[in-house]
Backbone as XML, in Angstrom:
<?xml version="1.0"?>
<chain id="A" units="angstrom">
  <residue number="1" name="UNK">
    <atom name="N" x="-1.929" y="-6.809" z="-14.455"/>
    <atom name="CA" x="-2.985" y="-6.332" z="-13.601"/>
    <atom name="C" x="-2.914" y="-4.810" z="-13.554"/>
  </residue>
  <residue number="2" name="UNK">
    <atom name="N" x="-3.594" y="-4.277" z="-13.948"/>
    <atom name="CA" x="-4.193" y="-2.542" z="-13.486"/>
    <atom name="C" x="-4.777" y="-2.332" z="-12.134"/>
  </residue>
  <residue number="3" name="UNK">
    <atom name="N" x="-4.636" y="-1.226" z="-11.565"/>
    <atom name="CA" x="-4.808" y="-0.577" z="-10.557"/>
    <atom name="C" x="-4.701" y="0.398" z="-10.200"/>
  </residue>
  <residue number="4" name="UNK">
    <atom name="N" x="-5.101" y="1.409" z="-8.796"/>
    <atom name="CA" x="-4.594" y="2.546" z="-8.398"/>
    <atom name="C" x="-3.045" y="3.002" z="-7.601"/>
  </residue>
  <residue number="5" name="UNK">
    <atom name="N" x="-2.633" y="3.899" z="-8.011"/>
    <atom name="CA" x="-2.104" y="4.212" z="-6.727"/>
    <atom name="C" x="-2.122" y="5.803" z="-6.392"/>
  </residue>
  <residue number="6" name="UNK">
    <atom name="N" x="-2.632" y="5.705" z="-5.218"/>
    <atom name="CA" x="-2.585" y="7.476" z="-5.278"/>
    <atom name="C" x="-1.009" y="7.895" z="-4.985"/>
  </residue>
  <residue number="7" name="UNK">
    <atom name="N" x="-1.174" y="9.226" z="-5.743"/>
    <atom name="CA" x="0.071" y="10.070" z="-5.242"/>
    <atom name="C" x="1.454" y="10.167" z="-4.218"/>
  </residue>
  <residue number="8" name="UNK">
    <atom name="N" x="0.617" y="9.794" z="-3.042"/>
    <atom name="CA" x="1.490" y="9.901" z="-1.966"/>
    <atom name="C" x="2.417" y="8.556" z="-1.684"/>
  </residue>
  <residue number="9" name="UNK">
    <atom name="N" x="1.674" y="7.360" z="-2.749"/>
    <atom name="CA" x="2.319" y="6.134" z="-2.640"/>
    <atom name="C" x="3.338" y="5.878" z="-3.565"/>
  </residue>
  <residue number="10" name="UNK">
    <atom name="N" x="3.678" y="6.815" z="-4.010"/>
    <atom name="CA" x="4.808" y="6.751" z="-5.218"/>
    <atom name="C" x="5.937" y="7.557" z="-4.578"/>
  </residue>
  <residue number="11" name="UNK">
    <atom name="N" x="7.157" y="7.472" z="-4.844"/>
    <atom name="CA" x="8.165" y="8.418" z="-4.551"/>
    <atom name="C" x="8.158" y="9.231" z="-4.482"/>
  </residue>
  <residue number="12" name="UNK">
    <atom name="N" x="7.789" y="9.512" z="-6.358"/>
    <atom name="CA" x="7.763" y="10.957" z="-6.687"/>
    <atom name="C" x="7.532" y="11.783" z="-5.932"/>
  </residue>
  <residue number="13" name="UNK">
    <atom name="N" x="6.249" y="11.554" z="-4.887"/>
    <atom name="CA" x="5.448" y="12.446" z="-4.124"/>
    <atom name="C" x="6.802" y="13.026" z="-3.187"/>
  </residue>
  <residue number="14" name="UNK">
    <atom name="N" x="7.471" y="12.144" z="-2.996"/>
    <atom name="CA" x="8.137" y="12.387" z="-1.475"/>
    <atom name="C" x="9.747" y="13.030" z="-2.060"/>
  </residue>
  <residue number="15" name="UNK">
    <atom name="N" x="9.733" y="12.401" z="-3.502"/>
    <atom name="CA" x="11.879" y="12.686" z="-3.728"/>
    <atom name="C" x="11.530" y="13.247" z="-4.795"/>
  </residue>
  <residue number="16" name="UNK">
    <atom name="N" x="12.012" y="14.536" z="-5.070"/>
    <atom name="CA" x="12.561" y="15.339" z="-6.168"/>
    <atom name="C" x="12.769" y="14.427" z="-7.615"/>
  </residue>
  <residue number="17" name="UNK">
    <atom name="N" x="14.260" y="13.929" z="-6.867"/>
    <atom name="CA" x="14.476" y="13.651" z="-7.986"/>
    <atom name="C" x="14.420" y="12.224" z="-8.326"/>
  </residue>
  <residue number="18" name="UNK">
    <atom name="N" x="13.173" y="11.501" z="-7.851"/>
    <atom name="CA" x="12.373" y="10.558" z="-8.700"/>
    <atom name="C" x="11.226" y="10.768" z="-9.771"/>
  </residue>
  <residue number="19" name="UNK">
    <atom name="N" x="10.921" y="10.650" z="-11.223"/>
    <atom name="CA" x="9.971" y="10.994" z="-12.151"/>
    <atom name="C" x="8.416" y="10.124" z="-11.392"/>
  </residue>
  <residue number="20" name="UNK">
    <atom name="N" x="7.606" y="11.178" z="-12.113"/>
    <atom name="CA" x="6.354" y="10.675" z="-11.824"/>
    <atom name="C" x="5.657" y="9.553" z="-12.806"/>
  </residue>
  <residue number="21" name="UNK">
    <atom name="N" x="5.240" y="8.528" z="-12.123"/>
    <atom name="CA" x="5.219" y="7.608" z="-13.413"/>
    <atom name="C" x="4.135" y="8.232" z="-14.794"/>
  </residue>
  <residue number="22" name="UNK">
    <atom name="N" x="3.749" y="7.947" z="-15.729"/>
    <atom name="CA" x="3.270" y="8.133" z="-16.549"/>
    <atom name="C" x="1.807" y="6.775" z="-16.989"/>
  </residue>
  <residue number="23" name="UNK">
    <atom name="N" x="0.806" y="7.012" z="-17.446"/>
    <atom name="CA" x="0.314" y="5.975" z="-17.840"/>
    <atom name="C" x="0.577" y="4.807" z="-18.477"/>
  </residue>
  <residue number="24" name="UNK">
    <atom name="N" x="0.547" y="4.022" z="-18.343"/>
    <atom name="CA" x="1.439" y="2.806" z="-19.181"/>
    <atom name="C" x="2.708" y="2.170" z="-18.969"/>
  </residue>
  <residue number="25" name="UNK">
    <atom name="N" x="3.192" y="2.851" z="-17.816"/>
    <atom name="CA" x="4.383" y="2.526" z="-17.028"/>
    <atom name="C" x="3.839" y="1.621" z="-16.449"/>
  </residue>
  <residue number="26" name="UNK">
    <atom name="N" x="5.279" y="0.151" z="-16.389"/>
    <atom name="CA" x="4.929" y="-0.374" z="-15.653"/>
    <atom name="C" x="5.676" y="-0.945" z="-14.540"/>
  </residue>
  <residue number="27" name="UNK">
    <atom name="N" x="5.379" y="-0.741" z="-13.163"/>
    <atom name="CA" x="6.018" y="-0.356" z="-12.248"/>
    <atom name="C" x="6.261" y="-1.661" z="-10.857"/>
  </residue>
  <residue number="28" name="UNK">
    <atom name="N" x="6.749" y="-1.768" z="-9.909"/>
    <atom name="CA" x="7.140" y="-2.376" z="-8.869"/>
    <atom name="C" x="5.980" y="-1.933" z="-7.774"/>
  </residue>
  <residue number="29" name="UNK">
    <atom name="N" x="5.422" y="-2.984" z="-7.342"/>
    <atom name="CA" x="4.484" y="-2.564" z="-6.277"/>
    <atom name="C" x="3.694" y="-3.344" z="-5.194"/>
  </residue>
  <residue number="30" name="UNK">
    <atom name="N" x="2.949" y="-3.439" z="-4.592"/>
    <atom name="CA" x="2.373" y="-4.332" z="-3.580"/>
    <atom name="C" x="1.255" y="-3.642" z="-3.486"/>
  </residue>
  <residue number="31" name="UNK">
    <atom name="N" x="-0.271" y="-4.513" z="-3.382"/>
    <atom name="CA" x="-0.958" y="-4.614" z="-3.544"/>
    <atom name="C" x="-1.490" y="-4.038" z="-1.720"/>
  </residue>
  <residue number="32" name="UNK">
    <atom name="N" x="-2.273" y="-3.282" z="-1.778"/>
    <atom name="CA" x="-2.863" y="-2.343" z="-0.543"/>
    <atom name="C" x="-3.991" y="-2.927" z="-0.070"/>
  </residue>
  <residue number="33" name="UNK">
    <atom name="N" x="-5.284" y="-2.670" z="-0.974"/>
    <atom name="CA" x="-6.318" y="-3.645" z="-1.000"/>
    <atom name="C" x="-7.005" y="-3.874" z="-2.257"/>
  </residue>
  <residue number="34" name="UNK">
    <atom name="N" x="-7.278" y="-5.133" z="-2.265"/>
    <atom name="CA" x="-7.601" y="-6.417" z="-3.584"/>
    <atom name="C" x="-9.156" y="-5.885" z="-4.260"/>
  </residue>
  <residue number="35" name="UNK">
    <atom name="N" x="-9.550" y="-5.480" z="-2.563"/>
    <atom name="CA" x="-10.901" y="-4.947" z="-2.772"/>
    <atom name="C" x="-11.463" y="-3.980" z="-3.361"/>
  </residue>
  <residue number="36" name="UNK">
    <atom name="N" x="-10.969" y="-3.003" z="-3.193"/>
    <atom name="CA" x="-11.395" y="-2.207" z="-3.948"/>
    <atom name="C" x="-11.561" y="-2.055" z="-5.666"/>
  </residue>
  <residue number="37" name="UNK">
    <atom name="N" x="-12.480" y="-0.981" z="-6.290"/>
    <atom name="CA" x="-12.478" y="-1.287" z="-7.563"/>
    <atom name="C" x="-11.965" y="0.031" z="-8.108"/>
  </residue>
  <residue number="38" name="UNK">
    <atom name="N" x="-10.987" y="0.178" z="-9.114"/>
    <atom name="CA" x="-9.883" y="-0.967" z="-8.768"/>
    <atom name="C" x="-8.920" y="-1.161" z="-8.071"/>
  </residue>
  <residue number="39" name="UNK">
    <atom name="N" x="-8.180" y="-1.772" z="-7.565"/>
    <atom name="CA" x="-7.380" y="-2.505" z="-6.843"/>
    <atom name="C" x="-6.636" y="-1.430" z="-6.636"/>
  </residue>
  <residue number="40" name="UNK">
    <atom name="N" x="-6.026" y="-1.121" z="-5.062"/>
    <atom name="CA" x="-5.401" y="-0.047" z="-4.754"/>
    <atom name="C" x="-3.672" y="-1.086" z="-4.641"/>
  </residue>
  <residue number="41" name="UNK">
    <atom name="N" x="-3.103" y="0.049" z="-4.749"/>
    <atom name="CA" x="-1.209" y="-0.219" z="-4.526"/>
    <atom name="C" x="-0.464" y="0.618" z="-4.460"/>
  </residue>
  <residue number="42" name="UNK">
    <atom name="N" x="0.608" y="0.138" z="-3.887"/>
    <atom name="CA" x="1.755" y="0.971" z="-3.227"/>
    <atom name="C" x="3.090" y="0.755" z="-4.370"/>
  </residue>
  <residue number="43" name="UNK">
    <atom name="N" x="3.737" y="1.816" z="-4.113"/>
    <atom name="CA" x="4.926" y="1.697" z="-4.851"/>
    <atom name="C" x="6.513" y="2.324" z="-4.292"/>
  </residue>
  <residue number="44" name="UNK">
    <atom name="N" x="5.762" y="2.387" z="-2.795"/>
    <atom name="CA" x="6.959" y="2.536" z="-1.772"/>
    <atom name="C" x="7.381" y="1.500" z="-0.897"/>
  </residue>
  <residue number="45" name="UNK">
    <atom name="N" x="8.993" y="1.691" z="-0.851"/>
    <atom name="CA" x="9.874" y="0.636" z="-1.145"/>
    <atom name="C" x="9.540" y="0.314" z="0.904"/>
  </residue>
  <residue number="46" name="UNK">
    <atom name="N" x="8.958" y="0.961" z="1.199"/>
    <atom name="CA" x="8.583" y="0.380" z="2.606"/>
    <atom name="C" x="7.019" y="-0.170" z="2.774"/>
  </residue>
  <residue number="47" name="UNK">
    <atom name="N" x="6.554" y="0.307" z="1.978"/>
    <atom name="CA" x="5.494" y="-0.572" z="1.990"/>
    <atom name="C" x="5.771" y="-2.422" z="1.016"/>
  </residue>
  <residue number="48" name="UNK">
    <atom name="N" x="6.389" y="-1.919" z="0.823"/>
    <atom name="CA" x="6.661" y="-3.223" z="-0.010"/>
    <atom name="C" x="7.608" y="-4.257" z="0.574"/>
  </residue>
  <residue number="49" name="UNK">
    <atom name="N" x="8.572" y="-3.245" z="1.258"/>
    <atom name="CA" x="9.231" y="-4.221" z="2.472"/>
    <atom name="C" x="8.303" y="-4.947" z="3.886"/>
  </residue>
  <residue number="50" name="UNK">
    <atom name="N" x="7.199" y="-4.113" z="4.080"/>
    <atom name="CA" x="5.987" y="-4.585" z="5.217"/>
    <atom name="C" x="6.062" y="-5.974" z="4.266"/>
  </residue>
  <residue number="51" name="UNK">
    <atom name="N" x="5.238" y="-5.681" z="3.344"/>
    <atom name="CA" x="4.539" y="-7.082" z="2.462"/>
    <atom name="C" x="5.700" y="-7.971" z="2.446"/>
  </residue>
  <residue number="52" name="UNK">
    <atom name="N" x="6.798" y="-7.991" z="2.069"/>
    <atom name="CA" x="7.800" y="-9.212" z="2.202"/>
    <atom name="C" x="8.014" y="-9.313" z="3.443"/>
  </residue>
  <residue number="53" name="UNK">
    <atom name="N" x="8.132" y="-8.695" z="4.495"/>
    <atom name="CA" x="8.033" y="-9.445" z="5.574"/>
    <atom name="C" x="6.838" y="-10.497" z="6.157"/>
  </residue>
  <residue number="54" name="UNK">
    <atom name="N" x="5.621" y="-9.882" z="5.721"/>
    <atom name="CA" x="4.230" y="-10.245" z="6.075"/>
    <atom name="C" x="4.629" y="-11.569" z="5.354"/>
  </residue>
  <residue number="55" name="UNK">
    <atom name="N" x="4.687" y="-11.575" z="4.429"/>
    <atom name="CA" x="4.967" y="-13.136" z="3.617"/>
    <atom name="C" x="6.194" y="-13.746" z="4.018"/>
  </residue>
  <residue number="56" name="UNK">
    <atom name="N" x="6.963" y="-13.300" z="4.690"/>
    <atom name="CA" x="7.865" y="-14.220" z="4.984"/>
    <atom name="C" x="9.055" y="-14.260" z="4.359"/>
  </residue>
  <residue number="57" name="UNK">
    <atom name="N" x="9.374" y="-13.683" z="3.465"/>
    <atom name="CA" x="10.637" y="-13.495" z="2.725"/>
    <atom name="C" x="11.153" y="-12.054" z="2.581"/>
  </residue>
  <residue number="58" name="UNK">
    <atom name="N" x="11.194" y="-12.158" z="3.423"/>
    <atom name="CA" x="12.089" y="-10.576" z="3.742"/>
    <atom name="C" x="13.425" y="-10.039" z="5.082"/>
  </residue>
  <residue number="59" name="UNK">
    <atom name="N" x="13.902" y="-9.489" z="4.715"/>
    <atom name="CA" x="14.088" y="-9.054" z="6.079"/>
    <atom name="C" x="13.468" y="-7.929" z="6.878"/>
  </residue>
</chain>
């Protein structure tokens, strides 16, 4: 599946010394909204912890 993620939802934005992904990378993420075209997502490790909790398998 392809999608967005803006800037600020990636590490990179926030830690030095995490790389910025590149096109074609393919990455760890949770889905923001389905709706949009195309599909927005996160690739921070707290947004992604919300979503496993929301589902139930998380702590």
């Amino acid at each position: 599946m392809s999608g967005f993620i803006d800037q600020v939802k990636h590490p990179s934005w926030w830690d030095d010394s995490v790389t910025a992904p590149q096109i074609g990378d393919e990455i760890h993420v949770v889905v923001l909204d389905a709706d949009r075209e195309p599909p927005r997502f996160s690739a921070l490790g707290r947004d992604i912890d919300v979503a496993r909790r929301l589902r139930g398998n998380g702590t």
